[in-house]
mmCIF file of the C-alpha atoms, coordinates in Angstrom:
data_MODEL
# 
_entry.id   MODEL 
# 
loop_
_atom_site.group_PDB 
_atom_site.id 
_atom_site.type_symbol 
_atom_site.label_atom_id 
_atom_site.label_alt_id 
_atom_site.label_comp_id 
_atom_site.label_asym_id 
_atom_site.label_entity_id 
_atom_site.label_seq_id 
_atom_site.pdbx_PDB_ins_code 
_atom_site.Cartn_x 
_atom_site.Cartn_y 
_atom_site.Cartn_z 
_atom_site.occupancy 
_atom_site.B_iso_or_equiv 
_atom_site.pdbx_formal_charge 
_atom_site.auth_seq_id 
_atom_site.auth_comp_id 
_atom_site.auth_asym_id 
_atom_site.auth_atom_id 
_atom_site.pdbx_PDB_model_num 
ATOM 1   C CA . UNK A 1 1   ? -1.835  -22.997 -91.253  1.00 0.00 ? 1   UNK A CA 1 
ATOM 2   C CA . UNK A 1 2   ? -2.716  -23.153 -87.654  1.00 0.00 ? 2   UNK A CA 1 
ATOM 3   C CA . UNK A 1 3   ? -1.501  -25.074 -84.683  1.00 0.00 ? 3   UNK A CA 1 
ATOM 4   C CA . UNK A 1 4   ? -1.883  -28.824 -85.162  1.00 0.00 ? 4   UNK A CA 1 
ATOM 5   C CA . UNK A 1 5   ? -2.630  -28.380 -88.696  1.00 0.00 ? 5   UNK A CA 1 
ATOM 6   C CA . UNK A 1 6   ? 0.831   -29.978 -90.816  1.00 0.00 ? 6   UNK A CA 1 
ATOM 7   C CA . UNK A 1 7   ? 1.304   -30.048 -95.005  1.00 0.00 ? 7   UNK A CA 1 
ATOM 8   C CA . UNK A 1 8   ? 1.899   -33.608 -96.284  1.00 0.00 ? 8   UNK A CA 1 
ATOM 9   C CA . UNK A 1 9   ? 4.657   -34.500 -98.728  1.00 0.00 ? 9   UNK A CA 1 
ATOM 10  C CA . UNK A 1 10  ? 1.908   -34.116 -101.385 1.00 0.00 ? 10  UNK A CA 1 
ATOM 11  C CA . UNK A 1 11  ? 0.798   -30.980 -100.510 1.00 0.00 ? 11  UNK A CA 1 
ATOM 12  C CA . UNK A 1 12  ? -2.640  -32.005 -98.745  1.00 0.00 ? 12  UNK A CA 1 
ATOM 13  C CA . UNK A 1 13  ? -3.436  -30.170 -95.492  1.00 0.00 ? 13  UNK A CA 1 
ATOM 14  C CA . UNK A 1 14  ? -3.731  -33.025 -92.273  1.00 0.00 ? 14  UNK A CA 1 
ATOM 15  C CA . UNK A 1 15  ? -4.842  -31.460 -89.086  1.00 0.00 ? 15  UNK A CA 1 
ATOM 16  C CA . UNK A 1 16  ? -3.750  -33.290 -86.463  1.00 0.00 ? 16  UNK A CA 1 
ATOM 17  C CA . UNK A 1 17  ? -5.908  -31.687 -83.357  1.00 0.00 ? 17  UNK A CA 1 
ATOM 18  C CA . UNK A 1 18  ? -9.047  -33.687 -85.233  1.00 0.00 ? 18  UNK A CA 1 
ATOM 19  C CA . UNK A 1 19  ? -7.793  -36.486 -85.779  1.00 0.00 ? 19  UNK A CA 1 
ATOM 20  C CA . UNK A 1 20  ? -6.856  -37.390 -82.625  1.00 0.00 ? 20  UNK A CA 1 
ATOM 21  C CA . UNK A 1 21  ? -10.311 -36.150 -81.465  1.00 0.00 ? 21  UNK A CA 1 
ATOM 22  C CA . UNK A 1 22  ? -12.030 -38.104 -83.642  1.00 0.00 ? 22  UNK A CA 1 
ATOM 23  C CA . UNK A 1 23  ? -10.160 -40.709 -82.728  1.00 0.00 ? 23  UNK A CA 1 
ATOM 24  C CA . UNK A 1 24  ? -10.249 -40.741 -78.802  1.00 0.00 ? 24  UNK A CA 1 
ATOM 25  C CA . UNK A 1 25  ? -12.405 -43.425 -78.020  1.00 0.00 ? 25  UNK A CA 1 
ATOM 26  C CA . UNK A 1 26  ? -9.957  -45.985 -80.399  1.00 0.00 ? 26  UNK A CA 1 
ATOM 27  C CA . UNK A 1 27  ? -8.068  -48.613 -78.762  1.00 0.00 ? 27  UNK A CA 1 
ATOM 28  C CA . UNK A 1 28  ? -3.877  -46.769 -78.450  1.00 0.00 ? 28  UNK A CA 1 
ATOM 29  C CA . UNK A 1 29  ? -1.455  -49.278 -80.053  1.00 0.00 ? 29  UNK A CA 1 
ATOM 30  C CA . UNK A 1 30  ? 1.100   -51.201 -77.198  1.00 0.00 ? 30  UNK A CA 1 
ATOM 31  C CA . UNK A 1 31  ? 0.920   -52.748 -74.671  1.00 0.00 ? 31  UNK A CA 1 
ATOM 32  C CA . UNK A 1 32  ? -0.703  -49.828 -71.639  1.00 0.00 ? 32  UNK A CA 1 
ATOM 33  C CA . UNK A 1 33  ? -4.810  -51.518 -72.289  1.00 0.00 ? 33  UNK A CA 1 
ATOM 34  C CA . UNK A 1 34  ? -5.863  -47.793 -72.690  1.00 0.00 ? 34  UNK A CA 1 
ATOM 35  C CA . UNK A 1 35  ? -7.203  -45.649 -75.168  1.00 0.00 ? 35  UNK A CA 1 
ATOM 36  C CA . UNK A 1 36  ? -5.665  -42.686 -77.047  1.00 0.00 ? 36  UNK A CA 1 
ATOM 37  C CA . UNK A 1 37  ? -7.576  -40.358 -74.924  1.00 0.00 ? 37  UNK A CA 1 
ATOM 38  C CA . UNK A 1 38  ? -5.282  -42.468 -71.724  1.00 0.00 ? 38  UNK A CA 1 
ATOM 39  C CA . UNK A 1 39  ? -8.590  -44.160 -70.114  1.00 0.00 ? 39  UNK A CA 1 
ATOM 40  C CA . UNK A 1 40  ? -7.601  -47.475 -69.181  1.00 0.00 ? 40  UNK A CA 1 
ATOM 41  C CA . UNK A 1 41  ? -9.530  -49.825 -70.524  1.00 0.00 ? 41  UNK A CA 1 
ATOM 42  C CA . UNK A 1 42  ? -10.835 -53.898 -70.841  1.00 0.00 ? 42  UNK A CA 1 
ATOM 43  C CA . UNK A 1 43  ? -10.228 -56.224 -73.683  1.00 0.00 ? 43  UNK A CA 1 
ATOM 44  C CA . UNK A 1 44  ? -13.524 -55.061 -75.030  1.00 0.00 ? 44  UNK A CA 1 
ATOM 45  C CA . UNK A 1 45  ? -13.072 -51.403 -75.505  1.00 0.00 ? 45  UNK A CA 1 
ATOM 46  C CA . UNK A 1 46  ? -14.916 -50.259 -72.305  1.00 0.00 ? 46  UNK A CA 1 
ATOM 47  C CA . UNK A 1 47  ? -13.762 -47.674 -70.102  1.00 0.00 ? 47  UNK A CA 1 
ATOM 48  C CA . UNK A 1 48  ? -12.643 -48.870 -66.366  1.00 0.00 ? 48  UNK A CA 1 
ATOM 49  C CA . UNK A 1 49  ? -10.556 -45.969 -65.137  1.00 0.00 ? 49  UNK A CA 1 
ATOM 50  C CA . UNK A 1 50  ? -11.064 -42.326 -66.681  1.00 0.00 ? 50  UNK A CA 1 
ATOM 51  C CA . UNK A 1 51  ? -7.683  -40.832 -67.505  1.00 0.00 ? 51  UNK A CA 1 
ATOM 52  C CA . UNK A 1 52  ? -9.039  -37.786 -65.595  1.00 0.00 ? 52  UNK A CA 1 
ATOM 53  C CA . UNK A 1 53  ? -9.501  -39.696 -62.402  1.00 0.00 ? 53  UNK A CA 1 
ATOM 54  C CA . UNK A 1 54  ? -5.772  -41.291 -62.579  1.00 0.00 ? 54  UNK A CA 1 
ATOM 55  C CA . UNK A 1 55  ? -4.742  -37.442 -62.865  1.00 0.00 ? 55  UNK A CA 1 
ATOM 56  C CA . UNK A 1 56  ? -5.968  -36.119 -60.042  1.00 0.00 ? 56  UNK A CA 1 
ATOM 57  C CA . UNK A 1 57  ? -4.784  -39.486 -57.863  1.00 0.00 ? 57  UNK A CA 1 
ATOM 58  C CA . UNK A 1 58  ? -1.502  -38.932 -59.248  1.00 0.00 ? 58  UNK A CA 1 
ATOM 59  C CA . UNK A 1 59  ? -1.660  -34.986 -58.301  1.00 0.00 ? 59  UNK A CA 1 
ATOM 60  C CA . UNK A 1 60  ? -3.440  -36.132 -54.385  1.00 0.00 ? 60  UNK A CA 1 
ATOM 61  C CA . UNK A 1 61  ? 0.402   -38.177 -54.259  1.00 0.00 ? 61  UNK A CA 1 
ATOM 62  C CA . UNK A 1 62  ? 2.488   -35.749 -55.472  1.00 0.00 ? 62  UNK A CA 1 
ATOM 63  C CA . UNK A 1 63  ? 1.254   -32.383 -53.617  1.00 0.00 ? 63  UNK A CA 1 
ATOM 64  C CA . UNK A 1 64  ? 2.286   -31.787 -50.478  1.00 0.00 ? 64  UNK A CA 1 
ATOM 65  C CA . UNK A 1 65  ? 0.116   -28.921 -48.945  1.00 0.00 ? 65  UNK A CA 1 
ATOM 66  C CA . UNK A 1 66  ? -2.985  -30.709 -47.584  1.00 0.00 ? 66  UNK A CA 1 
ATOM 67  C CA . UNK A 1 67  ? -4.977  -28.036 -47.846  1.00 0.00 ? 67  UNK A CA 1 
ATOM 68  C CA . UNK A 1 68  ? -4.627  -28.437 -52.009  1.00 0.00 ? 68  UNK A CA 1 
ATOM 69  C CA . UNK A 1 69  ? -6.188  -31.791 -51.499  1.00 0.00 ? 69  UNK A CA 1 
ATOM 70  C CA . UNK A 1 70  ? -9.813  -31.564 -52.301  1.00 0.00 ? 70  UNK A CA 1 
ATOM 71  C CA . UNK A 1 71  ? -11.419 -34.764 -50.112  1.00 0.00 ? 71  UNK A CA 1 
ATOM 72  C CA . UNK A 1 72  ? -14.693 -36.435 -51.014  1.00 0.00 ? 72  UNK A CA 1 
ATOM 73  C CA . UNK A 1 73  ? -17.245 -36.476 -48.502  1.00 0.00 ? 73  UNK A CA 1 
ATOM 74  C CA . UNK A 1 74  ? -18.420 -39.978 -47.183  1.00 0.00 ? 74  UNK A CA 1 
ATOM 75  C CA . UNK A 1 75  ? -20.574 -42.215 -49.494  1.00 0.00 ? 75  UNK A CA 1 
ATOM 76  C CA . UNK A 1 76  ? -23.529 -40.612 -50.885  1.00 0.00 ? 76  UNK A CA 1 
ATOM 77  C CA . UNK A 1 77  ? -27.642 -42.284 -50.798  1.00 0.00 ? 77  UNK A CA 1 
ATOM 78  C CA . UNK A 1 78  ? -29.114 -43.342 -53.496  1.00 0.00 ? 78  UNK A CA 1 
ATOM 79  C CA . UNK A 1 79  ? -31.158 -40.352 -55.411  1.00 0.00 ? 79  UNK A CA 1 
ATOM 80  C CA . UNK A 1 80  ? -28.785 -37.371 -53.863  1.00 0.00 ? 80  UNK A CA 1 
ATOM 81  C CA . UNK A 1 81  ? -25.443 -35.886 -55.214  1.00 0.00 ? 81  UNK A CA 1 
ATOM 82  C CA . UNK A 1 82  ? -22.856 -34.897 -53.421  1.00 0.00 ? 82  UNK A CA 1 
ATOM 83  C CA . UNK A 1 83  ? -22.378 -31.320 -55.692  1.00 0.00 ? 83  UNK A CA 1 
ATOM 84  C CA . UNK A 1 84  ? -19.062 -29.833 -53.035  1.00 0.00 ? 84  UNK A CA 1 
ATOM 85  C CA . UNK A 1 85  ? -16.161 -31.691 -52.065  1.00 0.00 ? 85  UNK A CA 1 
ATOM 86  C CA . UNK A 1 86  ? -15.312 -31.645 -48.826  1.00 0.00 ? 86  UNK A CA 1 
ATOM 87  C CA . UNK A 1 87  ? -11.850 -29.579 -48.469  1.00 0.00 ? 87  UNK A CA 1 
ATOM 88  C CA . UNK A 1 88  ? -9.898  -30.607 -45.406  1.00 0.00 ? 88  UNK A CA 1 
ATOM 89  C CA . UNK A 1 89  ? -8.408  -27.192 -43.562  1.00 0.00 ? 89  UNK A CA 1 
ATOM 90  C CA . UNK A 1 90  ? -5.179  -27.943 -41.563  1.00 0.00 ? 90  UNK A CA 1 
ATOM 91  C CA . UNK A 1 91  ? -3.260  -24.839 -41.216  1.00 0.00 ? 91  UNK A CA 1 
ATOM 92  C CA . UNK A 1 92  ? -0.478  -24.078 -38.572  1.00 0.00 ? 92  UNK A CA 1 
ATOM 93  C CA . UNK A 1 93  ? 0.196   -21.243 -36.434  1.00 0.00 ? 93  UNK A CA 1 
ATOM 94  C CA . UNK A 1 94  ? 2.337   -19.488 -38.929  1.00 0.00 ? 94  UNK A CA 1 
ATOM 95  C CA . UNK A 1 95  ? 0.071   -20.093 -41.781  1.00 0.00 ? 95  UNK A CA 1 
ATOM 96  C CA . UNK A 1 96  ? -2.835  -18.978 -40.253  1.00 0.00 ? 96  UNK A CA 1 
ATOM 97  C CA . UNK A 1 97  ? -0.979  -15.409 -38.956  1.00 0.00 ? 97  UNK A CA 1 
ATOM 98  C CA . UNK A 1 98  ? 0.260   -15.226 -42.796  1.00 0.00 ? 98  UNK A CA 1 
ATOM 99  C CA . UNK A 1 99  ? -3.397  -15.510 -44.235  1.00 0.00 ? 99  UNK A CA 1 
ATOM 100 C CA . UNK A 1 100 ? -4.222  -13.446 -41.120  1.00 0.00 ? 100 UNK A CA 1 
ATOM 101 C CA . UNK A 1 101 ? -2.243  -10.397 -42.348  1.00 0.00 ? 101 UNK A CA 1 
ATOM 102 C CA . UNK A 1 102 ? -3.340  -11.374 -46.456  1.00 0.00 ? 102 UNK A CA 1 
ATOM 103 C CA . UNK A 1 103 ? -7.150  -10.486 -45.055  1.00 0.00 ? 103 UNK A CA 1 
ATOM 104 C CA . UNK A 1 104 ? -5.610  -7.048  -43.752  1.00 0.00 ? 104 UNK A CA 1 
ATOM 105 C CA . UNK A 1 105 ? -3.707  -6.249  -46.643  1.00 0.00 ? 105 UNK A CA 1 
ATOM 106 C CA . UNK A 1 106 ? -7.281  -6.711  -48.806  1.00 0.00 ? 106 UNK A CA 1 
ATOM 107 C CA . UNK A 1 107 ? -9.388  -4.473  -46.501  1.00 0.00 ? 107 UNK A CA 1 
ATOM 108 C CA . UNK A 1 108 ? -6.552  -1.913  -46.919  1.00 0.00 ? 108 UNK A CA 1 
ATOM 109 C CA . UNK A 1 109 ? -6.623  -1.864  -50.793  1.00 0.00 ? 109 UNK A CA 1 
ATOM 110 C CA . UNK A 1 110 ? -10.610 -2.161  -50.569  1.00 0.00 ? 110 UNK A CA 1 
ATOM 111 C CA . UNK A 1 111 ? -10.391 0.877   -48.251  1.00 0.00 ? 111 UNK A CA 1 
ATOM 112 C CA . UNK A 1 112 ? -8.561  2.522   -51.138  1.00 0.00 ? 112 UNK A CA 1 
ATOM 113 C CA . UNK A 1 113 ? -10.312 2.111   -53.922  1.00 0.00 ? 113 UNK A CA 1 
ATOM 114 C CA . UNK A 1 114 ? -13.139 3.760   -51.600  1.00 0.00 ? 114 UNK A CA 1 
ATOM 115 C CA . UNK A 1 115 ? -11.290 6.520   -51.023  1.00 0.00 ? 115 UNK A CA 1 
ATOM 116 C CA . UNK A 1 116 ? -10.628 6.712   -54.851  1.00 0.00 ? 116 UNK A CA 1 
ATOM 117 C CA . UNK A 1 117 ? -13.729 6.629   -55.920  1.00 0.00 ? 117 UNK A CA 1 
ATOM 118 C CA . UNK A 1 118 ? -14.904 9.768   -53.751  1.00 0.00 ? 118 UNK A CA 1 
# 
């Protein structure tokens, strides 16, 4: 038996991991409005907030290095995508000396593996 996969009193095999994908889309029992995927959603079933977008506004709260932060550009015309995020680069003195002397430490081992490979 493999993971998610459980035996039943009776004997009969249940696997758990497709059930639960099969079921996704099914209102969750309580009282949360959301689905047992986690999208929150209205009194008819319909999707309003993707459990994937509370995630990452959850994760934008929680981490403190701004430079993890992925920001969206401004709003986007009709007809065009916005494909990259925008990533806002604040670094201080000290950080930018650290990645600074991370760059030098590559070339080195680059310069290595040159030499290696004559």
């Amino acid at each position: 038996m493999g993971m998610g996969k459980y035996r039943t009193a009776q004997g009969k095999i249940v696997d758990m991991a497709a059930l639960a994908a099969k079921n996704e889309k099914m209102r969750a029992v309580g009282n949360m409005k959301v689905n047992a995927r986690g999208d929150t959603i209205d009194s008819h079933g319909k999707v309003i907030l993707p459990v994937t977008q509370k995630v990452s506004s959850q994760y934008q709260k929680t981490v403190t290095n701004k430079q993890a932060n992925v920001r969206k550009a401004g709003p986007v015309p009709m007809g065009k995508k916005n494909t990259k995020p925008v990533v806002e680069e604040v670094l201080t003195e000290e950080e930018k000396s650290l990645d600074e002397s991370f760059d030098d430490i590559e070339i080195e081992e680059i310069k290595k593996k040159e030499a290696q490979k004559k």
